[in-house]
C-alpha positions in Angstrom: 107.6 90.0 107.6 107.0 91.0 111.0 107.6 94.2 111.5 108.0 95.8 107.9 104.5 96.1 107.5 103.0 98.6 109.8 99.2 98.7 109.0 97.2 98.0 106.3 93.9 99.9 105.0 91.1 99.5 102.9 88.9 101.8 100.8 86.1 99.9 98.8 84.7 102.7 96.4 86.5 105.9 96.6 84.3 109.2 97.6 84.1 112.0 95.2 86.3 115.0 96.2 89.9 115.2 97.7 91.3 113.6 100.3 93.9 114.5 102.8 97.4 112.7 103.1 99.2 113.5 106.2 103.2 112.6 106.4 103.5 109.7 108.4 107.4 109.2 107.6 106.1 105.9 105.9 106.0 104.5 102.4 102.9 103.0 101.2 102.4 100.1 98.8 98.9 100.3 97.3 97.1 98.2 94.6 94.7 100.4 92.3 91.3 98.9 90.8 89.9 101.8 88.6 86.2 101.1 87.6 86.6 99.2 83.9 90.3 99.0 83.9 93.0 96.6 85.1 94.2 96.5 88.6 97.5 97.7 89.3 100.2 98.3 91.7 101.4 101.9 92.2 104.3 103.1 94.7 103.5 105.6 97.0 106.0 108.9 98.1 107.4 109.6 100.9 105.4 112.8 101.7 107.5 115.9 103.3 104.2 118.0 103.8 100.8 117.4 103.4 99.5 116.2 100.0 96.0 116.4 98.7 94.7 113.3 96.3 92.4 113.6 93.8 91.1 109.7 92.9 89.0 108.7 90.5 85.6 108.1 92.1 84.6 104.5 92.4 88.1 103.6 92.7 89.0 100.7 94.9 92.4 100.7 96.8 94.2 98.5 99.4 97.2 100.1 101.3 100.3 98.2 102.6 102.1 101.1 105.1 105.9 99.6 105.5 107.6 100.6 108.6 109.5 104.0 108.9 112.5 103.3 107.1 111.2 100.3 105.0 111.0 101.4 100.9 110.6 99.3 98.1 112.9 100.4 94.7 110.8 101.3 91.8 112.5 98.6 90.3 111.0 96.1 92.4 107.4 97.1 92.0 106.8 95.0 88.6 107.6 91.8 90.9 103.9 92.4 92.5 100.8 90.8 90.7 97.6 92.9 90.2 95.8 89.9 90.3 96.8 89.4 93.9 95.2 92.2 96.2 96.2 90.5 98.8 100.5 90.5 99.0 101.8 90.7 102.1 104.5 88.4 102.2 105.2 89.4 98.9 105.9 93.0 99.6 107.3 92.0 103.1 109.9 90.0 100.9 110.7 92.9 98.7 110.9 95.7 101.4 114.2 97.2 102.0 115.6 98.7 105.7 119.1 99.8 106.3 119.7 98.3 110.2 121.7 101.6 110.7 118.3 103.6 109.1 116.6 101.7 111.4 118.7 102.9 114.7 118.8 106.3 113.7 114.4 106.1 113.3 114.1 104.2 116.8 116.6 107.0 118.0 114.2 109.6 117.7 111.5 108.3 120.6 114.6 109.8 122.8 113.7 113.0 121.7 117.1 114.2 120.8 117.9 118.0 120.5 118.5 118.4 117.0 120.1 116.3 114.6 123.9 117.3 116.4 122.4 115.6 119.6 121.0 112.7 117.5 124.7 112.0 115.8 125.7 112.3 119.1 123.5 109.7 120.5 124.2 107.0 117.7 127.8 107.8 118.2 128.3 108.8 114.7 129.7 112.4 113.1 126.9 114.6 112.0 127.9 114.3 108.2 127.6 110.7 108.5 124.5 110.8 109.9 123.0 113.4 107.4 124.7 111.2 104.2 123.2 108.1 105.3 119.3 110.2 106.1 119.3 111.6 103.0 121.0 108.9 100.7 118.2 106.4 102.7 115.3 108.5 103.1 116.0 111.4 100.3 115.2 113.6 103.7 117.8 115.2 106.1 118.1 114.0 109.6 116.2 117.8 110.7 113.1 116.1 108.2 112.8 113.2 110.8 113.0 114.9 114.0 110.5 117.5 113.4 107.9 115.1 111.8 108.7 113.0 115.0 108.4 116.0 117.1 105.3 117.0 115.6 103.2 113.7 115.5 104.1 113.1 119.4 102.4 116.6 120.1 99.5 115.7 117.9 99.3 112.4 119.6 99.4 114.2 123.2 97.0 117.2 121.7 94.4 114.2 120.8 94.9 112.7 124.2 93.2 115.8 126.0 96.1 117.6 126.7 96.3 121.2 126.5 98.2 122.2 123.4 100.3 124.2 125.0 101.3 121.3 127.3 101.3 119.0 124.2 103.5 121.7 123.0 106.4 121.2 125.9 106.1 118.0 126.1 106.9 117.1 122.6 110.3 119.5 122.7 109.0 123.0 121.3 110.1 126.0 122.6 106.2 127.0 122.7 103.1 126.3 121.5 103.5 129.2 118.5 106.3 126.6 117.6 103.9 123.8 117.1 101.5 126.1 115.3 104.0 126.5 113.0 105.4 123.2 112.1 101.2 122.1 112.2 100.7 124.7 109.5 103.8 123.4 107.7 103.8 119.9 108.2 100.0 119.6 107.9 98.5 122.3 106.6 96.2 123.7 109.4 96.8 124.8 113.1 96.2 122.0 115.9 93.3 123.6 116.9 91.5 123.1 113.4 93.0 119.8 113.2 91.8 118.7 116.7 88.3 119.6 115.5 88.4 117.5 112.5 87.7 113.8 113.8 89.0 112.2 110.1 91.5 114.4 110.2 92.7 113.2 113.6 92.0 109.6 112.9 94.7 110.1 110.2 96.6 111.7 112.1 96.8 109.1 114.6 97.3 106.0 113.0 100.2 104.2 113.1 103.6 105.7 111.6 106.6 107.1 113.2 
């Protein structure tokens, strides 16, 4: 179990309005208790951008975040009993990791170049590299290392540094790069999102 499960969160009675999902590069397990209707367990997606939710007010959810590269089949989801808000070792049982999914991830705290430089790196071709991202993940290799890219600067950014220092220090060519992949990955410029303390507190929680 150790290890496949990354964090876990809580939300009691869910606020009125939408909330912000930020990619993470994880897959999250959460049970569902609407107000007068039975609990359930739904799967979460593997977000490529940033997603906005729209929950039923008074909803209470419970989060399971697997590791990067952990994913449950849909298939497997019926195995998990609603009764049971509480199943870690269940879904720890039922998670899924590829050991070579796994490498490539870990791989990517190296800050490789692009995704040539990562095949390169794992000592595999670049094909084989993107077939097993995509077949895995449903995202090519170039998905993971921005994301990866991305969250370091943010992390950096919400350390004090300066963003364009972030900026080089996460790999982009300049900090108009990072604007970008911010506005695309997350929806806002650093600078908005540095403002925002929920924002950042998502932001910075644990994923890749």
């Amino acid at each position: 179990m150790a290890g496949l499960i990354l964090d876990q969160w809580q939300v009691a009675r869910l606020r009125p309005g939408p909330v912000r999902i930020f990619p993470d590069g994880c897959q999250d397990v959460i049970w569902v208790h609407l107000p007068g209707q039975a609990p359930v367990w739904k799967p979460a997606t593997l977000d490529p951008q940033v997603r906005w939710l729209h929950g039923a007010e008074g909803a209470a959810l419970r989060g399971f975040r697997l590791a990067p590269g952990c994913r449950m089949p849909a298939a497997l989801w019926r195995a998990l009993d609603p009764e049971k808000p509480d199943e870690v070792a269940a879904i720890a049982a039922l998670c899924q990791r590829s050991p070579a999914l796994s490498e490539m991830l870990a791989a990517l705290a190296l800050a490789p170049a692009g995704a040539a430089a990562l095949a390169r790196q794992l000592g595999q071709s670049l094909r084989s590299l993107q077939r097993l991202s995509v077949t895995e993940t449903g995202q090519p290799p170039l998905f993971w290392l921005r994301l990866a890219r991305l969250r370091r600067a943010m992390a950096e950014a919400g350390a004090g540094a300066a963003l364009a220092e972030a900026a080089a220090g996460a790999g982009f060519a300049d900090q108009a790069h990072f604007t970008r992949e911010a506005r695309h990955f997350l929806g806002a410029p650093p600078g908005r999102l540095l403002a925002d303390a929920e924002a950042m507190a998502a932001l910075l929680a644990s994923g890749l």
